[in-house]
N, C-alpha and C positions, 0 to 999 in steps of 0.2 A: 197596485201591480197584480195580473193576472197569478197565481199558482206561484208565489211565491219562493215555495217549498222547493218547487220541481227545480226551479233555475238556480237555488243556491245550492243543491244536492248536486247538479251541473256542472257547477264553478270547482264543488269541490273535487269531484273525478277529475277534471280536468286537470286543475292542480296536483292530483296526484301521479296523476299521467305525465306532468311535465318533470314531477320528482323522480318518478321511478324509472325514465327511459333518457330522463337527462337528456330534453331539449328544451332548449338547446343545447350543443354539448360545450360552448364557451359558460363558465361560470357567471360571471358579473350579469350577460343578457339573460340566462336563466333566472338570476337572481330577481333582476327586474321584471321579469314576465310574470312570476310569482307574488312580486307585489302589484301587478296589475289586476290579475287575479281578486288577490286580497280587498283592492280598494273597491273590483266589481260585486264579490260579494259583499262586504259594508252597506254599499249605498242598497241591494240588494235587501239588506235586512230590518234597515233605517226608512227605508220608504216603505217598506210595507205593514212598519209597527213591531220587529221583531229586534226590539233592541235588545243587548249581548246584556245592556246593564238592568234586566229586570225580567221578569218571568215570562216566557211568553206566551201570547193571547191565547184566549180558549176559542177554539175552531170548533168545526161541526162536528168534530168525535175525537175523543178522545188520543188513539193516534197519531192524529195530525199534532196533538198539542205536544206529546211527547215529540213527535218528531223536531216540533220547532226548540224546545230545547235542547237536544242535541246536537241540532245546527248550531245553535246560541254557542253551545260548549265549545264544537269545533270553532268557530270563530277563535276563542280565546285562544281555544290549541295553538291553532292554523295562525296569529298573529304573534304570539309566545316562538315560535318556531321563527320567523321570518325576523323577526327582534335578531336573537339570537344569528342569524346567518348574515344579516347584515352589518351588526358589528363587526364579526368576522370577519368578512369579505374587505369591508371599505376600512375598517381602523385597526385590526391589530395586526403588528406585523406579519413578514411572512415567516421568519422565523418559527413564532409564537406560534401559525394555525399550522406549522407542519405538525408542529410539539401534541396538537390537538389537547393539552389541560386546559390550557383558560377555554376552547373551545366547550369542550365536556363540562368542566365545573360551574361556566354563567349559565349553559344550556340548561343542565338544572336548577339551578335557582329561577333563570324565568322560567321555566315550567310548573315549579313547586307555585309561585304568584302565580302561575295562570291557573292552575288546579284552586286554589284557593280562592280565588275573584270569583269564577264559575262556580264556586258552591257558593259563598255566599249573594252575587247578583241572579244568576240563572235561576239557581234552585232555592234560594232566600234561607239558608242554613246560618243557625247562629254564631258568626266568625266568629266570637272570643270566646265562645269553649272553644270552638272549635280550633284555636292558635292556643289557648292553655291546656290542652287537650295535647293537639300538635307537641307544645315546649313541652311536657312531662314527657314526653315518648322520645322527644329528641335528647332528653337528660337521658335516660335509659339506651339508647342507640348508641350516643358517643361514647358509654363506659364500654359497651360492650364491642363498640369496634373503635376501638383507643388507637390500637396499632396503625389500623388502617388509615381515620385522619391524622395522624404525626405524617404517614407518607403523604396522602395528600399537601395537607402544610408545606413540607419540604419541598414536596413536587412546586408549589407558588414559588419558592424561593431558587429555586434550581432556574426556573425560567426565566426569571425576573431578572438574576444574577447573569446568565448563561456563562456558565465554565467551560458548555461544551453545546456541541450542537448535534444535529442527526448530519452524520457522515462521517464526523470524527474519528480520530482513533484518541484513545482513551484506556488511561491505568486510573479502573476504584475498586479498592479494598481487595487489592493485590492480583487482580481481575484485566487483563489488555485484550481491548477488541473493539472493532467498530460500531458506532453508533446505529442502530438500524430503528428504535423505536422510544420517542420519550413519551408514556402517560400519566395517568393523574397517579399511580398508582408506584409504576416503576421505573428503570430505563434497560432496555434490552439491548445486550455486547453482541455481537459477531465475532467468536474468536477466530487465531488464525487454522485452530484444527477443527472450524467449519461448523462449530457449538452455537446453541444461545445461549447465552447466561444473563439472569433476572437480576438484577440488582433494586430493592428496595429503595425511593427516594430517601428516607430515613439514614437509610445506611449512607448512602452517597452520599449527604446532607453533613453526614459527619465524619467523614475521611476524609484522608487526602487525596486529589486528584491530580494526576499528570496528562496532560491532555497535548499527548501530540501531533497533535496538526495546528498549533499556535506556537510560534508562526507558521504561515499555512508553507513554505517552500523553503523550512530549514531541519534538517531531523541528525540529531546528534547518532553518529556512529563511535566505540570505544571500542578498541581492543586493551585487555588488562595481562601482563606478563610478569613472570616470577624467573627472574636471573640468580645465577651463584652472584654472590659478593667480589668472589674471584676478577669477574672480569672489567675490564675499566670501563667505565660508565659512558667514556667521551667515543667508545668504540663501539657500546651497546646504542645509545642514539643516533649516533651518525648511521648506524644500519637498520634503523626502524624509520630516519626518515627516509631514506635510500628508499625503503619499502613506500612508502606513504607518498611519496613522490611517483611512485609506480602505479601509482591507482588513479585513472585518466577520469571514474565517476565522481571523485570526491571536489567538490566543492571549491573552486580558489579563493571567494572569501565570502564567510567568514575562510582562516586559511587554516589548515590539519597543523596540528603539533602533538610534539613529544615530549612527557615530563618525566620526571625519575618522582612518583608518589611518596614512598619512604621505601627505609629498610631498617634489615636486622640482621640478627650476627646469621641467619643461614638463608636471606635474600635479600633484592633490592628489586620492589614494586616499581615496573614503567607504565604507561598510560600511552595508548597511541588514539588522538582522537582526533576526528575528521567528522565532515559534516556531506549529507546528499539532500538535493530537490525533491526527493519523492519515496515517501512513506515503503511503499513496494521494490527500495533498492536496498532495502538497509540488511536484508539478511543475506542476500550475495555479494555486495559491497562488504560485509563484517568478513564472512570468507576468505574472498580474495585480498580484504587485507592483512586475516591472519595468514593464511598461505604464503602470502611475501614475506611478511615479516621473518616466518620461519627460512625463507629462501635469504635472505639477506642476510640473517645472524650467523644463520649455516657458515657464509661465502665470507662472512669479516672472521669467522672461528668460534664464532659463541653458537654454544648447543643448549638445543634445549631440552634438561633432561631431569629426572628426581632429585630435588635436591636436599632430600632425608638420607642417602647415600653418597659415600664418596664415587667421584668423579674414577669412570673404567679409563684404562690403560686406551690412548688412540690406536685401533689398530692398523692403519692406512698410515702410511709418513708424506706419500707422495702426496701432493695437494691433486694433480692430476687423476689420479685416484680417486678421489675424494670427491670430485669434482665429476666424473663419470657415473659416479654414484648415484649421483641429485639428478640426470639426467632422467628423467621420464625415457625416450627413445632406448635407453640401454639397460633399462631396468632386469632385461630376461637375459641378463649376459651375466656368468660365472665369473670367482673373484678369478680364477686364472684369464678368463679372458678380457677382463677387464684390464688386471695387470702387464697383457701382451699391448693390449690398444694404447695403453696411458703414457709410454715413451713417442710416442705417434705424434702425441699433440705436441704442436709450435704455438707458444705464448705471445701473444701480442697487446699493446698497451695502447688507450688512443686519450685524449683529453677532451673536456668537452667541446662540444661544436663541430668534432671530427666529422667526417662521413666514411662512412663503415662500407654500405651498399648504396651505389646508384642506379639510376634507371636504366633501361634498355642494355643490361651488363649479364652477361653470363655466369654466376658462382663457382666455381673451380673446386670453392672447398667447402667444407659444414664447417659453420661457426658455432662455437658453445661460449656462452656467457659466464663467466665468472662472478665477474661481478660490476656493481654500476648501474647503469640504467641507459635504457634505447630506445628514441624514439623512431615510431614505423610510421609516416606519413606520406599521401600524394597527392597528385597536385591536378584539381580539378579546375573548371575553367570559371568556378564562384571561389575561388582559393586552394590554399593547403589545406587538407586534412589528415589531423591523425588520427589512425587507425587504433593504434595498439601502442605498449608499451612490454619492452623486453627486459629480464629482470635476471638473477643467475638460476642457471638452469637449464634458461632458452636456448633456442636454434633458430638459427638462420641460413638459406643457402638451398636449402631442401631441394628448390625447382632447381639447380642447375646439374645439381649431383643427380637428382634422378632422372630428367626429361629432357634436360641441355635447354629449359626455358629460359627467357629473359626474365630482368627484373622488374617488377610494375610498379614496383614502392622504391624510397629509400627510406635509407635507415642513418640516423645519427646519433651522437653520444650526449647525453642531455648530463651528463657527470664524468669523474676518471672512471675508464671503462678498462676492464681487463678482460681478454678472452683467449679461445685455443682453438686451435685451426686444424681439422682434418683434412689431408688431401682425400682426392677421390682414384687413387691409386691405392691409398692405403683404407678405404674406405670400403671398397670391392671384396676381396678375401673377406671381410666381415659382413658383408648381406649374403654372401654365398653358404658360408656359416649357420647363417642365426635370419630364416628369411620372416620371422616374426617383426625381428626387426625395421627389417626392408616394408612389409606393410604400416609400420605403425609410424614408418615416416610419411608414407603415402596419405595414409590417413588424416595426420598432421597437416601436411598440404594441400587435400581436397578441401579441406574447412578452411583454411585461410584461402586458398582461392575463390571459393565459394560466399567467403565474407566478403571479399576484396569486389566481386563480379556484383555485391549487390549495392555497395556506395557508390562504385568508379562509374563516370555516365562511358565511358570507353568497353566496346566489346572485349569479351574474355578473349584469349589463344583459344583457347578450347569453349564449346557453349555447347556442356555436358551437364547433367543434373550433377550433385553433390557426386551420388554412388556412381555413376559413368564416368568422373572424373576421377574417381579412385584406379577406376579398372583402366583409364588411359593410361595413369602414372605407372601402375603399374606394369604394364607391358614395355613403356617405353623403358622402364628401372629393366625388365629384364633385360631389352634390345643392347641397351648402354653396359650394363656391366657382366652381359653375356651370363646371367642367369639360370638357373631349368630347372625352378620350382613351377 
C-alpha cells in the first residue's frame, strides 16, 4: 500500500472528528462508525507491515520510523478506548453507565493493558521489570492513597448493590437530598436549600440509608403531638382524624391513621400519619395537616398549649366567641366587637350526607364551620369533582352576601357537622365597620372563583383576571350593603 503513514494518520483525524463533534449524534451509530474506522485502520497497518505487535519497520529516515510507532501506539490507544465504549454501550446496564464507575474504573484498566502491550510489542521494553517495577510503585500508591481506594471499593459495592439511584431522594449519614451524581469516588446530594453536599462512598458504604423514593409513589407523611393527660383520648383522636380526613392530598390507601404512641404523667404522645404520590407534596401536605389538626382539636376543646405550666383560666365562656376567634375573616375585630357579633350567630346541626349548599342557589347568609368536615364538589360532564374540603374555621356563602351570585359548587357533610349562621342584615353594620374585613372576604372569593374558573369546563359569571375579580366583588359588596369606603 502506497504512503501508508498518510492514510492511517487520516483515519485517525477522522476518528477524532467523529469523537469530538459527536457524529453522529445517536450513540450506538457513532459507536459503530468508530469501529469502522478501527477495523479500516487495522487492515491499514497489517498490509502494509506495520503490525501493532512488533516494532515497526525501518523506512527511509528516521522520522517515518518514529512516526510508524506512534501509529502502532495509537492503535492500541484507539482500540483500548473502543473495548471500553463498547461494553458500555451494548452490556452494562443503563443504570450502571449513568453511575459512570464501572464506566471510569474498566476504562482504566484497559488503558493501563494498552499502555503496557505498546511498550512491551511497539517499543520491545522489558515487561517484567517493567510489571515488578509497576507492582512495587503500585504497593507504594495504595498506602498512600488508602483512603481513596476504600471509596473506590465501596463505590463497586454501592453499584453493584444499588440502594439508590441518580434521581432519588435519599437520607446518608444524617444528610437528605437528591441524587444528582454517583462516581468512582463519591455520591453528590442536592439539598432542599439548593446545596451540594459530597458524601464519600466509604461513608455511605457504612451508614444507614433511607432512600425515599422506594417505593417510587409512596412517601410517609407524620405529624407528632404532645396533649395534657387531661384530656380523653377517645376525643383527642376522633379530632385528629376529623382533621386527616380533611386532607383531600393524602393517599386512601395505604389509608392515614391515628395512634396514641405513649404517655406520662405530664403528656400523651399522638401520631398522625398519612401517606402522598409525590416526594414534592410532603412539606405542604405536613402543613396543612398540622394546621387542621390544630383547627380540629381547637373545635372538639382540646388546646394546644405548654404543658410545663398549668393550664390559664378559659377567658371566653361563649363557644360562639370562641369560635369567632379561629375565624381567619374576623381576625382584625376587637374582643368588644367580637362579643356584640357572637349573639348574631344561629347554630345549626346537619348529619352526614346532608347538603348544606346547592347549585344555582343564592346564600342569604355566611356560614362558619364549627366543626366536622365539608365536602366542596361539582359536577363536570367527565363526573363529580371535589374541589376542597371545609374544616372549623371556614366560610361558606361569601358570593351571595357579597355580589347576590349564585352557587357553582355544592357543598355536603362528609361527618356530624355543626355550624353558625350570619344573616346578611346583621352582617352589613359590620363591613360598614371594619372594611378590612369586607376586603379580606373579597379576597377569599376571587381565589376560590378563580380556582373554581380553572377546573369547571363551564364559563365563569364574571371572566376577570384573579385582581379584576376582586375589584368586581368589591364594588358590587359596596352597591349591596350601600357601603362608602
Amino acid at each position: 500500500m502506497d504512503h501508508p503513514l498518510i492514510v492511517g494518520y487520516a483515519i485517525v483525524v477522522v476518528d477524532l472528528a467523529v469523537w469530538r463533534f459527536r457524529l453522529p449524534p445517536q450513540e450506538v451509530p457513532r459507536l459503530l462508525s468508530r469501529l469502522v474506522l478501527f477495523a479500516a485502520l487495522s487492515y491499514v497497518l497489517f498490509a502494509s507491515g506495520l503490525s501493532p505487535f512488533s516494532q515497526a519497520p525501518v523506512f527511509d529516515s528516521v522520522p517515518q520510523h518514529v512516526a510508524g510507532q506512534v501509529l502502532e501506539i495509537i492503535w492500541w490507544l484507539m482500540g483500548a478506548r473502543l473495548l471500553g465504549m463498547t461494553l458500555d454501550t451494548l452490556l452494562l446496564p443503563r443504570a450502571w453507565r449513568r453511575q459512570r464507575l464501572f464506566q471510569d474504573v474498566f476504562g482504566a484498566l484497559v488503558f493501563l493493558a494498552a499502555v503496557v502491550a505498546s511498550l512491551g510489542f511497539v517499543l520491545e521494553l522489558p515487561i517484567r521489570g517493567l510489571v515488578a517495577t509497576s507492582g512495587a510503585l503500585a504497593i507504594v500508591l495504595g498506602l498512600a492513597i488508602q483512603s481513596t481506594l476504600s471509596d473506590v471499593f465501596a463505590g463497586i459495592v454501592l453499584n453493584t448493590t444499588e440502594p439508590y439511584q441518580i434521581g432519588d431522594w435519599v437520607a446518608i449519614d444524617d444528610v437528605e437530598g437528591r441524587v444528582v451524581e454517583m462516581n468512582w469516588r463519591a455520591t453528590h446530594l442536592l439539598t432542599s436549600q439548593g446545596n451540594v453536599v459530597i458524601v464519600p462512598n466509604a461513608v455511605a458504604a457504612k451508614t444507614k440509608i433511607t432512600n425515599n423514593s422506594r417505593p417510587g409513589a409512596l412517601h410517609g407523611v407524620k405529624v407528632s403531638l404532645e396533649i395534657s393527660p387531661q384530656e380523653r383520648p377517645a376525643t383527642v383522636i376522633g379530632a385528629l382524624e376529623r382533621a386527616v380526613a380533611s386532607v383531600t392530598s393524602l393517599m386512601s390507601d395505604p389509608a392515614p391513621y391515628v395512634n396514641a404512641k405513649h404517655s406520662t404523667i405530664n403528656s400523651v404522645l399522638y401520631e398522625v400519619t398519612g401517606y402522598v404520590n409525590d416526594m414534592g407534596k410532603k412539606t405542604s401536605v405536613t402543613n396543612e395537616l398540622f394546621d387542621l389538626c390544630y383547627r380540629h382539636l381547637a373545635s372538639a376543646g382540646v388546646e394546644l398549649r405548654s404543658l410545663g405550666v398549668p393550664a390559664a383560666a378559659p377567658m371566653i365562656d361563649d363557644p360562639r366567641e370562641a369560635l369567632l376567634r379561629r375565624v381567619d375573616l374576623f381576625s382584625t375585630l376587637s374582643r368588644d366587637e367580637i362579643q356584640k357579633l357572637a349573639p348574631l350567630l344561629q347554630r345549626k346541626e346537619y348529619e352526614a350526607g346532608d347538603v348544606l349548599l346547592t347549585k344555582e342557589v343564592v346564600p342569604e347568609c355566611l356560614t362558619i364551620v364549627e366543626s366536622g368536615i365539608l365536602s366542596v364538589t361539582i359536577d363536570e360532564p367527565a363526573g363529580t369533582i371535589e374541589l376542597s374540603r371545609l374544616g372549623p374555621g371556614d366560610t361558606m356563602g361569601e358570593q351571595g352576601l357579597l355580589a347576590g351570585m349564585q352557587a357553582r359548587v355544592q357543598i355536603a357533610a362528609l361527618s356530624r357537622v355543626i355550624v353558625y349562621r350570619l344573616q346578611k342584615d346583621d352582617l352589613t353594620p359590620l363591613l360598614k365597620r371594619n372594611p378590612d374585613v369586607a376586603k379580606q372576604m373579597c379576597e377569599l372569593l376571587s381565589r376560590r372563583q378563580d380556582k373554581l374558573s380553572r377546573v369547571s369546563s363551564a364559563d365563569a359569571p364574571v371572566s376577570h383576571t384573579e385582581q379584576g375579580l376582586f375589584q368586581w366583588l368589591l364594588d358590587g359588596m359596596r352597591k349591596l350593603h350601600d357601603l362608602t369606603f
